[in-house]
C-alpha positions as CSV (number, residue, x, y, z in Angstrom):
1,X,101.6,109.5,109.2
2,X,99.1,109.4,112.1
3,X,98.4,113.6,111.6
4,X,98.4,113.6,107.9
5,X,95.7,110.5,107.7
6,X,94.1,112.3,110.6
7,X,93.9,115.9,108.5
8,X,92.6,114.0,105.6
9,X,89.8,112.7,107.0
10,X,88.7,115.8,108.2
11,X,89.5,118.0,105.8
12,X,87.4,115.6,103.3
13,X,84.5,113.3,104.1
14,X,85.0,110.8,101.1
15,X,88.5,110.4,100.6
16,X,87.9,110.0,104.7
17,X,85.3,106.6,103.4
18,X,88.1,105.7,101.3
19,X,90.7,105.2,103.9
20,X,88.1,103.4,106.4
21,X,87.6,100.8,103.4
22,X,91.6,100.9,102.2
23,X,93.1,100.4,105.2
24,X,96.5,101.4,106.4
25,X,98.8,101.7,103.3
26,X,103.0,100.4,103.8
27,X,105.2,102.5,102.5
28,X,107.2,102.4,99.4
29,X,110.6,103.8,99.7
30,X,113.1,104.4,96.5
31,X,116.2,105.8,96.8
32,X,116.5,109.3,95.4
33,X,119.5,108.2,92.6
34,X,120.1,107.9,88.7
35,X,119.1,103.8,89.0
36,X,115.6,105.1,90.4
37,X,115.3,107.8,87.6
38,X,116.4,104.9,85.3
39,X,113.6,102.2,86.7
40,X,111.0,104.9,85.7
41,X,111.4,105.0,82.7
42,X,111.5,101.8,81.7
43,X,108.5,101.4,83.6
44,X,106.7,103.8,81.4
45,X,103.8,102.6,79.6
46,X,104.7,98.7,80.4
47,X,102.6,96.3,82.7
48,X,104.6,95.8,85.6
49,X,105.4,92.1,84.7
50,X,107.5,92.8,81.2
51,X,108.7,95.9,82.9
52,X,110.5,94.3,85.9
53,X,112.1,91.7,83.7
54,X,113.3,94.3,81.1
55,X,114.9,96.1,84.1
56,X,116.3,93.4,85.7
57,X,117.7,92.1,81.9
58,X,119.2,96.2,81.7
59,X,120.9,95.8,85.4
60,X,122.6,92.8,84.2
61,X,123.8,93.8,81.3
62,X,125.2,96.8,83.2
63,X,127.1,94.6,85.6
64,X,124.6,94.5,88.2
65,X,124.7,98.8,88.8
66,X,123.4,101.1,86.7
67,X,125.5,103.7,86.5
68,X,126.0,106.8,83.7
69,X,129.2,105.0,82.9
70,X,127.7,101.5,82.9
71,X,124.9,102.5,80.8
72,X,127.0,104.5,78.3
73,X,129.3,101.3,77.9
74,X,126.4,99.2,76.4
75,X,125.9,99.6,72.6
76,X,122.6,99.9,71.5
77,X,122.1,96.0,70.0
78,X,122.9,95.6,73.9
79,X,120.6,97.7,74.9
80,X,117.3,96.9,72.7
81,X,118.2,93.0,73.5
82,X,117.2,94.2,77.3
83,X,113.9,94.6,75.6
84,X,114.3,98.6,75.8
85,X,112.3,100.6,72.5
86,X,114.3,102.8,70.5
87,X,112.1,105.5,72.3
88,X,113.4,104.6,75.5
89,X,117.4,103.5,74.9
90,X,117.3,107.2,73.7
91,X,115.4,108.2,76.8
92,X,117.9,106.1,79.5
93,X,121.5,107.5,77.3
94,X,120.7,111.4,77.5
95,X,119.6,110.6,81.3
96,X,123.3,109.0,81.6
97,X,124.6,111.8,79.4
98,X,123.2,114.7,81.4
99,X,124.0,112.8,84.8
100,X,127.7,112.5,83.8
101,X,127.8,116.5,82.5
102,X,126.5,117.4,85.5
103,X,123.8,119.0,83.8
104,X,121.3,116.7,86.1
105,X,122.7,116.8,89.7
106,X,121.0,113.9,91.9
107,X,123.1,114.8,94.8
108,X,121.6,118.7,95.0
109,X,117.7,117.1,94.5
110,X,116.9,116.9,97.9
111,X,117.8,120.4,98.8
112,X,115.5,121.7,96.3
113,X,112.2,123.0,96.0
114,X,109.2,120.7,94.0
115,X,109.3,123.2,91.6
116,X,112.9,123.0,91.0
117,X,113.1,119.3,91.1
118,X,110.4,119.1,88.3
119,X,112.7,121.7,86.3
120,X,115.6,120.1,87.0
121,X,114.2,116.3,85.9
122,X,112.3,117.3,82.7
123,X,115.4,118.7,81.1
124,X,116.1,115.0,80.6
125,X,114.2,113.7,77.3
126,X,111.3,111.4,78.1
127,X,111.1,113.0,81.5
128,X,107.3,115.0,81.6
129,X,106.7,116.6,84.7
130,X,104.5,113.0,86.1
131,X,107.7,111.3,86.2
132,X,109.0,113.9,87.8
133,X,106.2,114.4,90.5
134,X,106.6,110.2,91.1
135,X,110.0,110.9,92.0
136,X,109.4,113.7,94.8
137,X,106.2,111.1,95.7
138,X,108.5,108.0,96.5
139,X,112.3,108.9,96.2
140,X,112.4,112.0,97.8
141,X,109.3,111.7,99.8
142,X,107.6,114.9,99.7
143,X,104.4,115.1,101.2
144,X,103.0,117.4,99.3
145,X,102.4,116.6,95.2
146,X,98.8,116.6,94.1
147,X,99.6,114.5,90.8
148,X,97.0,116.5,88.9
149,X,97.2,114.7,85.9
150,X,97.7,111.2,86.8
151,X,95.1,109.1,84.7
152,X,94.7,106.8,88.5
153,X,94.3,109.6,90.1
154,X,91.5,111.2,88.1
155,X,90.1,107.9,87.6
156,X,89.5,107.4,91.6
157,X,88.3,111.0,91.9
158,X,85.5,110.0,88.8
159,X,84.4,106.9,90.6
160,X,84.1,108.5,94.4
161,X,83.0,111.7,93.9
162,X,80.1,110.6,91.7
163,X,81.6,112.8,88.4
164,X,79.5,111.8,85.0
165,X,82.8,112.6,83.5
166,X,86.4,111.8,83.8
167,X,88.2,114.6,85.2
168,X,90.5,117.2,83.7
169,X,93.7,118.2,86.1
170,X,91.7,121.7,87.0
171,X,89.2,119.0,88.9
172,X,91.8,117.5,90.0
173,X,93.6,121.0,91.7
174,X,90.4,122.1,92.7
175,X,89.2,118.8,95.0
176,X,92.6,118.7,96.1
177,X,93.3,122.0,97.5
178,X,92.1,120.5,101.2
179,X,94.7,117.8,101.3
180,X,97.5,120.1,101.6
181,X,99.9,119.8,103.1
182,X,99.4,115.8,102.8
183,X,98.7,115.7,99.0
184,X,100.8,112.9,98.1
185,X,99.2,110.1,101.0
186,X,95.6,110.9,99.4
187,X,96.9,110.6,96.2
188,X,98.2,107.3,97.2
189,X,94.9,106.6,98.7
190,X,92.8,107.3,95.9
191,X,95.3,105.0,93.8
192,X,94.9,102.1,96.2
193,X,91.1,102.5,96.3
194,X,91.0,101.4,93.0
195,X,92.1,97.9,93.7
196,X,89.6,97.6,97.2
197,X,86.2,96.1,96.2
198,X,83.3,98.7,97.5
């Protein structure tokens, strides 16, 4: 952590300001698994209030593990009285589905490239390649994934590097080609600056 903060701040003299002001960051571990997969995407688009209590009403239902088999058993009254959308009942049963073929492998993620991981993930409806790039971020934790077109991300990059408009995921690539090879702790800095008072 020490050499990747360290390279940050001199590969980059403002995101180097925003870690002065943000301060050290704790981590935030999830486990590389089909429950993880699972809590993204009923995180989607949700506050995280209603989000964590939808979740926590789907892991009940499922018998306190969510499991392809657990999540397969519910019916879909079950299911939408979790508070799940249509959208996203879909979204959670072809993630079981796939999981149970062996068509999406969680066991052979961490052996694979970024790349790979993102091809692997999106096969799964309702997977876009940002979910997939927040799972290498904090299940896998790869240190590496400039999340080019992560609306917090551009946002930060808008407000600290003095841009009259919000930027496109090019901007994004481009400003973030000196982080390498600690993309994803600036991209968590930039996302933290956004709650720290300047």
């Amino acid at each position: 952590m020490k050499r990747a903060i360290e390279h940050l701040k001199k590969s980059d003299p403002v995101l180097a300001g925003i870690i002065r002001r943000v301060g050290k960051i704790p981590p935030r571990r999830l486990d590389p698994t089909f429950q993880t997969l699972v809590r993204s995407i009923t995180f989607q688009q949700l506050n995280g209030k209603a989000a964590i209590t939808i979740y926590n009403r789907l892991v009940e239902a499922a018998g306190g593990t969510l499991t392809p088999d657990s999540i397969l058993a519910l019916s879909t009254p079950k299911l939408r009285a979790c508070g799940l959308s249509k959208q996203k009942l879909s979204y959670i049963r072809d993630l079981a589905v796939k999981t149970k073929s062996g068509d999406v492998d969680f066991a052979a993620l961490p052996r694979m490239s970024d790349a790979d991981v993102i091809e692997h993930l999106t096969r799964v409806k309702g997977i876009g390649e940002w979910s997939a790039q927040m799972f290498l971020m904090f299940a896998l934790r790869r240190p590496d994934v400039l999340a080019c077109g992560d609306f917090g991300v551009q946002a930060a990059i808008r407000k600290h590097y003095n841009k009259r408009k919000h930027p496109k995921p090019k901007d994004v690539a481009r400003i973030g080609r000196a982080w390498s090879p600690y993309s994803s702790l600036a991209c968590l800095y930039l996302w933290r600056s956004m709650d720290v008072k300047t």
